[in-house]
C-alpha positions as CSV (number, residue, x, y, z in Angstrom):
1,X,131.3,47.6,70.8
2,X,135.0,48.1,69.8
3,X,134.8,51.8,70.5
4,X,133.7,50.9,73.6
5,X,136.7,48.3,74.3
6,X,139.0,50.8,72.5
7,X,137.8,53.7,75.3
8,X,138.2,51.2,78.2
9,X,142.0,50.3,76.9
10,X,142.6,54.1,76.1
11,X,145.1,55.5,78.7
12,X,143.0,58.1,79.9
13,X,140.3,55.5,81.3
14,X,143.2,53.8,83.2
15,X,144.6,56.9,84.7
16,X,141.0,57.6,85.9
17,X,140.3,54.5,87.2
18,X,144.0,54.2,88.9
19,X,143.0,57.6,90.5
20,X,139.3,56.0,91.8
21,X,140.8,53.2,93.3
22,X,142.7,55.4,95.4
23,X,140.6,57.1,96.8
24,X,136.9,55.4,95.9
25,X,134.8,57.4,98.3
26,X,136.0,60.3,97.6
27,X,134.3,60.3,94.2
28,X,131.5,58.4,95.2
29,X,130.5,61.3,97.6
30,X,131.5,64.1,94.9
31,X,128.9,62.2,92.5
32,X,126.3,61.4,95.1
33,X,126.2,65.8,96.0
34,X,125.8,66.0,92.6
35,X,123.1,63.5,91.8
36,X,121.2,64.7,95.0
37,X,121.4,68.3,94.2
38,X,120.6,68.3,90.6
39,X,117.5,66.3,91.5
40,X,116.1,68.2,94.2
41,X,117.0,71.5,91.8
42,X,114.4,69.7,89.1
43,X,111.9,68.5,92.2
44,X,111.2,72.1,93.4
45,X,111.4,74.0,90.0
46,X,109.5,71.8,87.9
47,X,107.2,70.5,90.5
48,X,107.5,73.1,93.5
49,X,105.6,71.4,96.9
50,X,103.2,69.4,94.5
51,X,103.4,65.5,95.6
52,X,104.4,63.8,92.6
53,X,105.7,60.2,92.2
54,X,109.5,59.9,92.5
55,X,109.6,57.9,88.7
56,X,108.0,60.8,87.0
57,X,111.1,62.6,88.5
58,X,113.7,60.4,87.8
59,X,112.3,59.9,84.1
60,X,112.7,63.6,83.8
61,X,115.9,64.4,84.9
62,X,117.7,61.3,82.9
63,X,116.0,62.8,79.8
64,X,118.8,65.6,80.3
65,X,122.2,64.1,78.2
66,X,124.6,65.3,81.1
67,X,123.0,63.6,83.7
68,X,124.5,61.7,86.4
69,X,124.0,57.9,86.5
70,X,123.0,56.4,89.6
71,X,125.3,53.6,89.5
72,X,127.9,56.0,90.5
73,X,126.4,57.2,93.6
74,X,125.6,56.3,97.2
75,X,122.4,54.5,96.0
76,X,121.9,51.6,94.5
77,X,118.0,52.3,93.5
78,X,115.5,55.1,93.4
79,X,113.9,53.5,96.3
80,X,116.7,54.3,98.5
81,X,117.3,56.9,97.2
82,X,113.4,58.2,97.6
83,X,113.9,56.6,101.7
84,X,116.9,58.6,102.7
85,X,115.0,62.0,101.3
86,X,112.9,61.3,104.0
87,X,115.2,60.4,106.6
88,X,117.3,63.7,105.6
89,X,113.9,65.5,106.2
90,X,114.8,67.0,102.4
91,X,111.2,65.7,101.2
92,X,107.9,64.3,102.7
93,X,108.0,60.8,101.3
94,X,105.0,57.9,101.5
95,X,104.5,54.4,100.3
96,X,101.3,53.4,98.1
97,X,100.5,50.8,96.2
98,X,101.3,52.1,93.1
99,X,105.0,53.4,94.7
100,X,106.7,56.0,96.1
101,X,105.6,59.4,96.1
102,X,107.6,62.6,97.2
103,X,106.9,65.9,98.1
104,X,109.1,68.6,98.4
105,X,109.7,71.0,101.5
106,X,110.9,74.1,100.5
107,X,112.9,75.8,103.5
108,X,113.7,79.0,101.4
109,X,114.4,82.2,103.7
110,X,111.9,84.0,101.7
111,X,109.7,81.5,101.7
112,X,109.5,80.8,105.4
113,X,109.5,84.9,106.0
114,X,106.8,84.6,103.3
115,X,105.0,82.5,105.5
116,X,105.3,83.7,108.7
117,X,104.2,87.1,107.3
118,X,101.3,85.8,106.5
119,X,100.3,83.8,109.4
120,X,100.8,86.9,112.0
121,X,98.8,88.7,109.1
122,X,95.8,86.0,109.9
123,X,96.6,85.8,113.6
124,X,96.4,90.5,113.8
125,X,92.8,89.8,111.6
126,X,91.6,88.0,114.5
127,X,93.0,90.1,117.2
128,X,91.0,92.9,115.3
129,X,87.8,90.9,115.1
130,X,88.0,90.2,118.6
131,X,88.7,93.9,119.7
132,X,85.4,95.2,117.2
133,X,83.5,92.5,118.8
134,X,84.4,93.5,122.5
135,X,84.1,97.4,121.5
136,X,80.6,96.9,119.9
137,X,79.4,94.8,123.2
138,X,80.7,97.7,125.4
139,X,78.5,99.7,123.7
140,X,75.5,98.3,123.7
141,X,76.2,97.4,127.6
142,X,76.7,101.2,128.0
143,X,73.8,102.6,126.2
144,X,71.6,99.5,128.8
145,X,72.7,101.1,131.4
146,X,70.7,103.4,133.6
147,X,67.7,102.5,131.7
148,X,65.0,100.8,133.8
149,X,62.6,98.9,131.7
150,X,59.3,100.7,132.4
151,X,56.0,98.2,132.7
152,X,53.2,99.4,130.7
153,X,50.1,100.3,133.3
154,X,46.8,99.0,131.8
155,X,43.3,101.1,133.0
156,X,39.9,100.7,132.1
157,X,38.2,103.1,130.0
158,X,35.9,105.4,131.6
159,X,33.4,106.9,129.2
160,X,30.7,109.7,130.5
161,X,28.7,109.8,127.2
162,X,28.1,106.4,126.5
163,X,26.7,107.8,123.2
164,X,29.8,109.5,122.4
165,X,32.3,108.4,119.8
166,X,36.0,107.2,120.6
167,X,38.2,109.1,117.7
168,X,41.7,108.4,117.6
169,X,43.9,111.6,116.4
170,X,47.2,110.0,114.2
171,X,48.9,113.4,113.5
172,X,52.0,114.6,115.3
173,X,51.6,115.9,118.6
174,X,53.5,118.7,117.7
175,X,50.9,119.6,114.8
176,X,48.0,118.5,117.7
177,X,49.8,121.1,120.4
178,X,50.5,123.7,118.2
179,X,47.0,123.8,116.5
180,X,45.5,123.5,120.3
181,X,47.3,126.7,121.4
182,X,46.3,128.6,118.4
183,X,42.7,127.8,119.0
184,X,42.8,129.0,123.0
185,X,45.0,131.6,122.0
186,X,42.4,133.6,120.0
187,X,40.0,132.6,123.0
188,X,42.8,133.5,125.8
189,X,44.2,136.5,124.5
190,X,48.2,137.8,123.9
191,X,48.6,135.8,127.2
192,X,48.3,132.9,126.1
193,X,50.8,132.9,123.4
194,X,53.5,133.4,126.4
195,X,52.5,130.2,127.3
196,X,52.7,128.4,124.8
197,X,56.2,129.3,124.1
198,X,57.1,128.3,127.2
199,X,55.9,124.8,126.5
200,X,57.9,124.8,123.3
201,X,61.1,126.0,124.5
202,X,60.6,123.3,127.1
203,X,60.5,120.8,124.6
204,X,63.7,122.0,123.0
205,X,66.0,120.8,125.3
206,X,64.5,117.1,125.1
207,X,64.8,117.5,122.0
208,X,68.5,118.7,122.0
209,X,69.1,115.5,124.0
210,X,67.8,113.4,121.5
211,X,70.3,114.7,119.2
212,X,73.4,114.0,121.1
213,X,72.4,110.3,121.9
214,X,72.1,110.2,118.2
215,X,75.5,112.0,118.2
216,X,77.2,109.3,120.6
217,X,75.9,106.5,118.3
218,X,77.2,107.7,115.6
219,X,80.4,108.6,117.3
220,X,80.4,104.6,118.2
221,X,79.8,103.4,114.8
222,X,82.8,106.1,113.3
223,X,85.0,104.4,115.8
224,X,84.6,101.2,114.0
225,X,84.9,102.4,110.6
226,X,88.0,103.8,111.8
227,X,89.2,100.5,112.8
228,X,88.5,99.1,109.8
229,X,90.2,101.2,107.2
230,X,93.0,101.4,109.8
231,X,92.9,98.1,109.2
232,X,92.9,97.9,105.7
233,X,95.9,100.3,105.5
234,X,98.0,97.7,107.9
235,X,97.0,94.9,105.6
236,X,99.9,95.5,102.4
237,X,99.7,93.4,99.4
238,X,103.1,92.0,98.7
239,X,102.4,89.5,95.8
240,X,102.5,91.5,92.1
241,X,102.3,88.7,89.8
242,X,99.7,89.3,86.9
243,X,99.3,87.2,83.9
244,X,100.9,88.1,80.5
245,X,102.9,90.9,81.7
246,X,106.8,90.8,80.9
247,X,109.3,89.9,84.0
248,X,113.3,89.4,84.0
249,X,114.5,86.5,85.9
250,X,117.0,87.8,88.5
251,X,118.4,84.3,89.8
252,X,121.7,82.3,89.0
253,X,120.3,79.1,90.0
254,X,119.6,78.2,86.6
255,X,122.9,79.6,84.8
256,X,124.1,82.4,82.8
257,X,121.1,81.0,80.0
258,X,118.1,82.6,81.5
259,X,120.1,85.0,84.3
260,X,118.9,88.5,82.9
261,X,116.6,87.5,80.1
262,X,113.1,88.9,79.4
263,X,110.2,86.3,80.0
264,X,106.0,86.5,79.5
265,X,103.8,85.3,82.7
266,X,101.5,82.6,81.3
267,X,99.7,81.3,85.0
268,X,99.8,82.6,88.6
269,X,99.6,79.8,91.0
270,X,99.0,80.5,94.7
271,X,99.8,84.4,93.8
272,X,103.4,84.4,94.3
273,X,104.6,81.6,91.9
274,X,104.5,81.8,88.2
275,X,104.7,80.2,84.6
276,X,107.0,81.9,82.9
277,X,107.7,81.5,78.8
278,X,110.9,82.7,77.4
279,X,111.0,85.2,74.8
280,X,114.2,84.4,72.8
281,X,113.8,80.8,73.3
282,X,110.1,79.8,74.0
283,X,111.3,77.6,77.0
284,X,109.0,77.3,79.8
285,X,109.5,77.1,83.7
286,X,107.9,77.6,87.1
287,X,109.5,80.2,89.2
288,X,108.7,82.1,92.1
289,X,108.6,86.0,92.0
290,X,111.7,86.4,94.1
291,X,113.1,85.1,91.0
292,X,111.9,87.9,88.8
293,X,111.5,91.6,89.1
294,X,109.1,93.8,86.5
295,X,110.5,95.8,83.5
296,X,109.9,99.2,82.0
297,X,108.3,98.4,78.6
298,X,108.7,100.0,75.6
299,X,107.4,103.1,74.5
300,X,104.1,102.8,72.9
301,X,103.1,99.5,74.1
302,X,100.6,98.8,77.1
303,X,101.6,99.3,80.8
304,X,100.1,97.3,83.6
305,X,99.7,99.4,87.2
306,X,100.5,96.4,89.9
């Protein structure tokens, strides 16, 4: 208590508080930036776009000693605080029962690019469905048309022998044929054997066409393999993150103590955000991997292809 009084009397407390009643809002501002900004700082890297109750926050960032007090600020309490977050449009904000909650909205370039890259990603997967659906019903309207649908013409069975047996004969025809013309021609002579070439070479070309409608549908079903690994190639993969591999954090945002220093990945969440652990100092925090960039490991030790 007298060190207190004894600070308050000091002549350095007076020349400070001479100099705030000057100019009062001045400060007031200068301590409300900093308050705001050091808090949202925590919000989105300890929390990122989770919703999270705004004491849980607060309790957090007073644990740090060089903290601002809210007394010196715009704000009287966190409620107000929490209220003009929401009116700013920095956080998504809601009243329950059990308090306040926040949420933060992250507006980073990267982010939003991040997003928007991936939502015309979503929006060219369904352009593509839509063009392999309307290519495959093309083709099946195609190979319809010109092909009347031939009704089947039922006759009665006529039988002169009504002692005779019906067989039925389940080989080929082209066994059936082939063994009929070498039965006639040993009856017919060299002559016939002309003649039943000709029959067979006028089955070739029926045959031939057979082949290239075969040909066209596979030429149809090619097409759309084509447009699926064409596909596949347009689709890139821009997230890298893999657990327990070693990263270097490239920002400034959270000083010259972790700019440059070597981390381990300990969780991926949502692909492109990570728990990192430090390696000098064992700290822990949740970046995203704009924030970090791989590094060439050691010679001997394991590498990870990504």
């Amino acid at each position: 208590q007298n060190g207190f009084k004894c600070h308050c009397m000091s002549e350095s407390h007076q020349r400070q508080l001479l100099l705030a009643s000057e100019n009062p809002q001045q400060f007031m501002d200068y301590f409300s930036e900093e308050f705001r900004n050091d808090f949202l700082e925590l919000l989105r890297r300890r929390f990122g776009t989770k919703r999270v109750h705004n004491n849980i926050v607060y309790n957090e960032y007073i644990s740090h000693r060089e903290h601002i007090h809210m007394n010196a600020t715009q704000w009287e309490t966190l409620t107000d605080f929490t209220k003009w977050l929401g009116r700013e449009g920095l956080c998504k904000v809601d009243e329950t029962p059990k308090g306040w909650y926040i949420q933060y909205i992250d507006r980073d370039p990267e982010t939003i690019r991040r997003q928007q890259e991936q939502e015309r990603k979503k929006k060219q997967d369904l352009d593509d469905e839509e063009k392999t659906a309307k290519f495959i019903e093309q083709q099946v309207r195609r190979g319809l048309e010109g092909k009347e649908l031939e009704k089947p013409v039922y006759t009665e069975l006529n039988r002169e022998n009504e002692e005779e047996k019906v067989t039925f004969n389940l080989n080929k025809g082209a066994s059936t044929s082939i063994a009929a013309s070498s039965k006639t021609s040993s009856v017919l002579g060299p002559n016939a054997l002309k003649v039943v070439e000709g029959a067979v070479k006028r089955k070739e070309p029926a045959h031939s066409s057979g082949q290239s409608k075969e040909k066209k549908k596979k030429s149809a079903l090619d097409e759309i393999m084509e447009l699926e690994e064409e596909k596949k190639r347009t689709s890139r993969r821009d997230y890298w993150l893999q657990p327990e591999i070693v990263v270097k954090i490239v920002t400034k945002k959270l000083g010259e103590k972790y700019h440059k220093k070597k981390a381990v990945v300990k969780e991926v969440i949502d692909k492109y955000t990570a728990v990192v652990k430090m390696i000098d100092s064992g700290d822990k925090l949740k970046l995203d991997q704009t924030h970090l960039e791989t590094v060439i490991p050691a010679p001997g030790t394991a590498v990870l292809l990504i």
